[in-house]
N, C-alpha and C positions, 0 to 999 in steps of 0.2 A: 493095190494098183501101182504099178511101176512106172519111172518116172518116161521111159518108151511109152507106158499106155498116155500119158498125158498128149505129149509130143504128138501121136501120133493123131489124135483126139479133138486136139486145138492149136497146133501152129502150121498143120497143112494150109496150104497157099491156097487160094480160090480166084478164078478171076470172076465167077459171078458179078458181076457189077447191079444187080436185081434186089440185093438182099440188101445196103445200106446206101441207097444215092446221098451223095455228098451234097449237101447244102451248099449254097452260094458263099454264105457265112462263115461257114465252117475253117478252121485251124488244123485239124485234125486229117492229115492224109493217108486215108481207108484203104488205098490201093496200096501204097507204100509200106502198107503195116499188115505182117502175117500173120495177127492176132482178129484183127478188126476187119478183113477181108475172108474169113474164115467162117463157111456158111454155119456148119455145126458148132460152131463156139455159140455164136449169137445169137444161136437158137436158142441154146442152153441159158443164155444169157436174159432173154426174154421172158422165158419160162421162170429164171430162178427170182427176178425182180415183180415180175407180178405177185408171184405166190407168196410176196416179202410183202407187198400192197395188200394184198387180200386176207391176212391172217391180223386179227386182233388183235390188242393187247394184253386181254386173259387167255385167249387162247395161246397166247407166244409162251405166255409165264405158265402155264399148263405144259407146256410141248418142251422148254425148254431150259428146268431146274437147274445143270448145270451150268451152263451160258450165266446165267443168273447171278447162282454162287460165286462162280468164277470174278465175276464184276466188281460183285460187291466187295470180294477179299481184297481186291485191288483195292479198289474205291477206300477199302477201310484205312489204309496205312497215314493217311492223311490224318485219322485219331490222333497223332502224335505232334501234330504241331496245334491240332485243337487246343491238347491237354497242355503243351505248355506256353501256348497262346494265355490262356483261362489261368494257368495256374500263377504267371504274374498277376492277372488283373486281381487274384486273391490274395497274393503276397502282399501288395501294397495298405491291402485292408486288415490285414494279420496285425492281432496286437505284439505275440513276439517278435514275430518279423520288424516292428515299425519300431519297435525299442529298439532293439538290436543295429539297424542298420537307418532311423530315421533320425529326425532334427525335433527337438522341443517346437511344438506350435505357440507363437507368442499370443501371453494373455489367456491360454487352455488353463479350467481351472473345474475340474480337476486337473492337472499336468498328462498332458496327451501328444502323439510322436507322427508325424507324418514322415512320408520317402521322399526328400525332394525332387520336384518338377524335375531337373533335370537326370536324374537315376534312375525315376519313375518313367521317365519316356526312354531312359538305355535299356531297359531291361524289356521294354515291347520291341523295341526299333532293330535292335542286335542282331537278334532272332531274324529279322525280316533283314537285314542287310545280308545274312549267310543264306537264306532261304534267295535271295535275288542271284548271288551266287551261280545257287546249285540249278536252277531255275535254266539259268546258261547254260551251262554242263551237260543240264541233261538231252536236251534233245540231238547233241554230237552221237553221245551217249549212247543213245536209244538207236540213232538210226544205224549205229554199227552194231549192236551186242543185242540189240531189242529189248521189249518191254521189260519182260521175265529178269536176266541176267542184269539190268540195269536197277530193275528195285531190291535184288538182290544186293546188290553190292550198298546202295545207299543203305540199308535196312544192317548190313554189317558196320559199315561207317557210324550210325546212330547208338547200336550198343556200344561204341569204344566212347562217343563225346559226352554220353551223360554221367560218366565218367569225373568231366571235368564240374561238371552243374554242380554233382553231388555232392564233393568235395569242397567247393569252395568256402572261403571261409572270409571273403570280401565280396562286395556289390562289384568290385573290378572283375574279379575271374570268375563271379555269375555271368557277369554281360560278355565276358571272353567265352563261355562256356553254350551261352546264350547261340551267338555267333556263329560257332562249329555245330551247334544241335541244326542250325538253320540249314546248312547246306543240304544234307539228306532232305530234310523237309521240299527243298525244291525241287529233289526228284521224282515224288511223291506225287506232289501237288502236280506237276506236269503230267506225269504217267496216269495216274488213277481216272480222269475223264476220258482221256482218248482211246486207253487200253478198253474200257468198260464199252464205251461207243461201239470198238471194234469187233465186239467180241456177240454179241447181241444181235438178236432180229432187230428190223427195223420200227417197228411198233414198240419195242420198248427200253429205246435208246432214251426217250424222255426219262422213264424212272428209274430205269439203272445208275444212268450218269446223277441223277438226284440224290441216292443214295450216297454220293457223299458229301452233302450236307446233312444226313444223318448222321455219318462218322464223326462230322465235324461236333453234335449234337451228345454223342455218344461220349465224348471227351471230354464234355463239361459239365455232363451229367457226372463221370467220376470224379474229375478234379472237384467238385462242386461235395461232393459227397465225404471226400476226403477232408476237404480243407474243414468244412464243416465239425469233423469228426476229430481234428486236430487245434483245431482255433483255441479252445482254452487251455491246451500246453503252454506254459510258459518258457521254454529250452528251446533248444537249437531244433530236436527232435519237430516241433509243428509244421517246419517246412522240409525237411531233409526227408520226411517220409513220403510225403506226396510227390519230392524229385525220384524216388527212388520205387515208386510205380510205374514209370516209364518203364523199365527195363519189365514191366508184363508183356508190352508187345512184339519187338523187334525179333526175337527168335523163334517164338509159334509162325509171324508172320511169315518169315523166311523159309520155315518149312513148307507152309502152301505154298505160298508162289513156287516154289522148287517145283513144285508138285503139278503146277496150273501149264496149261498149253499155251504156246504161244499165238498171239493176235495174227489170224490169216492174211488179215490186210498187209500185214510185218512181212511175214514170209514170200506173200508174192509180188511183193517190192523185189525181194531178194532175189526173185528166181527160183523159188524154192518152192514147186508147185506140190511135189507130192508129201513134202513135210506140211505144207499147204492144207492140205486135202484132209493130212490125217486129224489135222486141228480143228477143221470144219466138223467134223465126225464127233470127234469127242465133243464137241460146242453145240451140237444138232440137234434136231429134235429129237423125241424119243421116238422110237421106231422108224427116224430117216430113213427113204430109203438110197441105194447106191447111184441112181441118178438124179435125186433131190439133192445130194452133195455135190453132183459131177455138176449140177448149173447154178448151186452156189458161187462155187470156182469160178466156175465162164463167169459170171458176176461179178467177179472179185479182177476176174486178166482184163474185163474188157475197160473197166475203167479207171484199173492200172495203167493201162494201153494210153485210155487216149490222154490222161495226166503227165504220162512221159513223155509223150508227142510235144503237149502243150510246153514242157519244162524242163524237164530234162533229169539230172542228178541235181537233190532238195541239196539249197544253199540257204543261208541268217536272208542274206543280200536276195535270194526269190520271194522272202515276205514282201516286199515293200518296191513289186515290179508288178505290173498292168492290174487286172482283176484279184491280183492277191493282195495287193494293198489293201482294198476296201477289206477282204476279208479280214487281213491284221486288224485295222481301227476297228473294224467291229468285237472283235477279240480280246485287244485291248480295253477298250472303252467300259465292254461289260464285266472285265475284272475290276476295272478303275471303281467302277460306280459301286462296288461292293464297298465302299469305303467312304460312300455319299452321302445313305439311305437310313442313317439308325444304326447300322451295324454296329458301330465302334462304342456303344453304349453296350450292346449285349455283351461285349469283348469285355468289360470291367465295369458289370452288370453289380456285383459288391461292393464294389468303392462308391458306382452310381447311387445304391441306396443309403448308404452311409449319409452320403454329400446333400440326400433328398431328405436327410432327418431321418433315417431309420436307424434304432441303436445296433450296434455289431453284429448279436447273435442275430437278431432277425434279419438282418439283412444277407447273414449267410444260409437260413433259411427263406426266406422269400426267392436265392441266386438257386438252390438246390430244385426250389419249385420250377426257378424259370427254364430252367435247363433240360428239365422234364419235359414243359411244355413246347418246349422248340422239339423236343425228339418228336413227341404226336404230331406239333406243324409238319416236318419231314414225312412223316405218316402220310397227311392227307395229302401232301405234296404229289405223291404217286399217283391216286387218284386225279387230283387235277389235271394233270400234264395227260390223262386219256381221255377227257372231255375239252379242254380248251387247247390254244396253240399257245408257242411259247410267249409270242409278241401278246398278248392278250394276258395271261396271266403277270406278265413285268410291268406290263403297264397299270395293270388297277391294283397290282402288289404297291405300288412306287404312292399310287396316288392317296392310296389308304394310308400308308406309313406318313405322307405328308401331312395329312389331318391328324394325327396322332402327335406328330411330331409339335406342328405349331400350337395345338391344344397343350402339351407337354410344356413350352414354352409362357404361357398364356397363367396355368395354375402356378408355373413358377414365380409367375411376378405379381402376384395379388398377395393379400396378408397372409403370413405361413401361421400354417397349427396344426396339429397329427392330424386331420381331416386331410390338409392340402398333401403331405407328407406322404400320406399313403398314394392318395390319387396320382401322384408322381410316378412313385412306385410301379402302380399297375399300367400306366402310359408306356412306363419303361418296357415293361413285359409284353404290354399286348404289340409293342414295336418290335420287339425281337420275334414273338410269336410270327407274326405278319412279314418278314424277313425269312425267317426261317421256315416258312411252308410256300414260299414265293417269289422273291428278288433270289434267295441264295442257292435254293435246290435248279431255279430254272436258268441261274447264270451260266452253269455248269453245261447244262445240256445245250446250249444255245454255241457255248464257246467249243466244244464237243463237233458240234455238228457245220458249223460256220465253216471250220478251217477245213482245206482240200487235204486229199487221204495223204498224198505225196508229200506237204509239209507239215502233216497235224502236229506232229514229235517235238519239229521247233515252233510252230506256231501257239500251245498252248503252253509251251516254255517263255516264249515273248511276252504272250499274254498276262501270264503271272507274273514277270518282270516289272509291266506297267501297273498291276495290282501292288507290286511293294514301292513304287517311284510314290504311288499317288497315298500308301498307308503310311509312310514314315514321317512326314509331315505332318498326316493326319493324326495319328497317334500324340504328337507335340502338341498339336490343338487341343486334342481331346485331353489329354493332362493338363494344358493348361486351364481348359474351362473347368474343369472340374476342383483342381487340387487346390485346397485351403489356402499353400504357399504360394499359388498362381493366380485364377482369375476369380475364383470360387463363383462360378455361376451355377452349377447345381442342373434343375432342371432349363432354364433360361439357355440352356443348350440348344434345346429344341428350334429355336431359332435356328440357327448356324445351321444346324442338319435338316432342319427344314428349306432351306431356300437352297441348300447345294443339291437337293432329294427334288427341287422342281427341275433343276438344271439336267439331272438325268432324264429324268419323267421327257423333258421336250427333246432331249437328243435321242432315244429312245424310239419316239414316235415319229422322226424323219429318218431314223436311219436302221431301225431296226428289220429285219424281215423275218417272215414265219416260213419256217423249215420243218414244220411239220408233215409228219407222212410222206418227205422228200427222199429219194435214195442220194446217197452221194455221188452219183450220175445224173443224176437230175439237180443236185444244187450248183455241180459243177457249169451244167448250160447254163441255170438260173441267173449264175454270176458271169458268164463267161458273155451272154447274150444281153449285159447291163439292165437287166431286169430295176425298175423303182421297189426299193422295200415295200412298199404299200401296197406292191403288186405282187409280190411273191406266191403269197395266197390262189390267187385266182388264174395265173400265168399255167397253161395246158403245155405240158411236154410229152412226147411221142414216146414209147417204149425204144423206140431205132436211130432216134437223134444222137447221133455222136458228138456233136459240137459241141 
């Protein structure tokens, strides 16, 4: 279909005034706009959003394998700041590593070597400082070059800086290495939700975008598997091998995405309806047919339409102007809180059971378990997210984790012995389990679907921004509670992450709203018509409301 057959299709002018009355309320001027005045679009457009309501979430993933795959390759590239997230939180519990590069612990007898606190928290934090970075970057990035060409390029960027990890031959030019491996990572991390949102029916935007907390799952499953398998090296060799598995991803990855369509939503930002069109095709159900795609499109012009009505060309400076603000804080907030809830124990899940009394090897066995078992969390994760809403699942994810967390707490401070030791142990786990099938797969999808289509690019670039604001501090904390040379509180952490995990639990529940089975035409009124979060749920929108 030529880009005439579009044109002539959907931006004939209509003066019908019958087909879309303009609400009292309304921003959006219908007449003025010869997209949203245009009877045959918004037929098409009607059509294409119900049939998007009416189809389920097995039947979506039935109809629509490659949409799917497509998602998830994206979604996966984020494996790589998992793996070298996880592969510090191993390093620090490496016996060669901690000769090598740590301090004699005073009074350790036998003679035993920690990283001190403060190398221990450069070698998390670096990472995240270049990852804040790139995080900026990318959504310029994106809105000029698009998804595709912009993980490209980050995905080249990455094979050239593990480069420098690998090499290194000091704690200085890891954490410089650290640093430059970040910045890809936050193009990554920006890209892989909103690409995946965009790319999907609407039924299963929840477990697409989920799926990278799989990835994330995926990554410390191998690093976990590795470090395992290298811990009793005494050389350099135990950790130069597990930097130098990174370079599995970055080139297979690049040839998919090379390979993968670009996000329609992308394209018809740009104007670019019939490259538009052909993406929707290859993205489509199996046996689409040619007018099933032709009211995708109208789907996709008419609430490009009325968001460039509302905004105009996406500016940093349009997050944090009338109804986009609230969207930002909420964006932010639920990256923030990822860093509230337990998480940062699953992150240095090894050192954890070390610190809880468990000896070395088993605690790099018990981390290979855990790692496992968050990949299954992720698993059922998918299912949840097609029986519950999102606000529903963060809230009893938050409030389970908080019983764990202060119970964590609790065995910490009563008389220790292998009994209490382990119980720690599995506190640790069943908190990450519970994270990882609930706070972290449904962060995603929530931050995914919050932001308006016109700034998603920068808005879940911001978001992740406020995710490394609130984890580089936190990361300090968490080494301090933990590490011998610091506060050595062990499990008595649970405290701390227990009462910051209420603070989200209550912001959470005034502010959060369920965007469940919403089109991004309809969250756009939801937000636009100052709907209360608590009301998102039950708030009836018209198939024809433009506003």
């Amino acid at each position: 279909m030529s880009e005439k057959n579009f044109d002539d299709k959907h931006v004939e002018s209509s003066d019908d005034n019958d087909v879309v009355q303009r609400r009292p309320s309304t921003k959006v001027d219908v007449q003025a706009s010869e997209v949203l005045a245009n009877t045959d679009l918004l037929n098409d457009a009607y059509e294409g959003e119900n049939r998007e309501h009416a189809t389920g979430l097995w039947e979506a993933a039935k109809t629509h394998p490659k949409a799917c795959i497509w998602a998830f390759i994206m979604c996966f590239t984020i494996v790589m700041e998992s793996f070298d997230m996880f592969l510090n939180g191993n390093f620090v519990a490496q016996g060669a590593f901690q000769k090598r590069y740590g301090v004699l612990v005073d009074g350790s007898d036998p003679p035993a070597y920690a990283i001190p606190t403060r190398w221990q928290s450069a070698l998390f934090q670096s990472g995240q400082c270049g990852a804040f970075i790139g995080v900026f970057l990318a959504g310029p990035v994106t809105n000029r070059l698009g998804y595709r060409w912009t993980t490209i390029l980050a995905l080249v960027l990455m094979n050239a800086t593990i480069f420098v990890s690998f090499f290194a031959d000091s704690l200085e030019v890891l954490t410089v290495g650290q640093a430059l491996e970040g910045v890809p990572w936050g193009f990554f991390i920006a890209n892989g939700p909103a690409y995946a949102s965009e790319i999907v029916p609407l039924s299963l935007r929840g477990a697409c975008t989920a799926s990278l907390q799989m990835a994330w799952s995926i990554g410390s499953i191998i690093v976990a598997a590795a470090t395992y398998g290298y811990n009793k090296r005494t050389d350099e060799w135990a950790w130069r091998v597990p930097l130098a598995l990174q370079w599995l991803f970055p080139t297979p990855l690049l040839i998919l995405i090379f390979l993968a369509p670009e996000s329609p939503w992308w394209l018809a930002r740009k104007g670019r309806k019939e490259q538009a069109y052909r993406s929707i095709k290859r993205l489509g159900a199996t046996g689409q047919t040619e007018e099933q795609s032709r009211q995708t499109l109208a789907t996709l012009e008419r609430t490009v339409e009325i968001e460039r009505q509302l905004g105009g060309a996406p500016t940093l400076l349009d997050l944090f102007k009338g109804t986009d603000l609230r969207r930002t804080i909420i964006v932010c907030l639920m990256y923030a809180s990822q860093n509230f809830a337990g998480n940062l124990i699953a992150n240095q899940a090894t050192f954890f059971f070390e610190q809880a009394g468990i000896g070395a090897d088993k605690a790099f066995q018990l981390n290979l378990i855990n790692s496992c078992l968050q990949f299954v969390a992720n698993a059922i994760s998918w299912g949840l997210t097609a029986w519950f809403g999102r606000r529903t699942i963060y809230l009893w994810g938050t409030a389970v984790n908080i019983v764990f967390l202060f119970l964590l707490g609790i065995v910490a401070s009563i008389s220790q012995s292998s009994a209490t030791n382990y119980v720690q142990a599995i506190l640790g786990i069943l908190i990450s389990f519970v994270f990882a099938g609930a706070m972290g797969p449904i962060s995603y999808t929530v931050i995914a679907e919050t932001s308006s289509v016109r700034l998603r690019a920068l808005s879940t670039g911001v978001g992740r921004a406020a995710y490394y604001v609130a984890e580089i501090p936190m990361i300090y904390l968490a080494s301090r509670l933990l590490n011998p040379t610091g506060w050595n509180l062990a499990g008595k952490c649970g405290y701390v992450w227990g009462g910051t995990a209420v603070v989200c639990w209550v912001m959470a529940y005034f502010f959060l709203p369920e965007l469940k089975h919403r089109s991004y035409r309809e969250s756009d009124i939801l937000f636009n018509r100052r709907v209360p979060a608590r009301k998102f749920k039950t708030t009836i929108i018209d198939v024809k409301d433009n506003d």
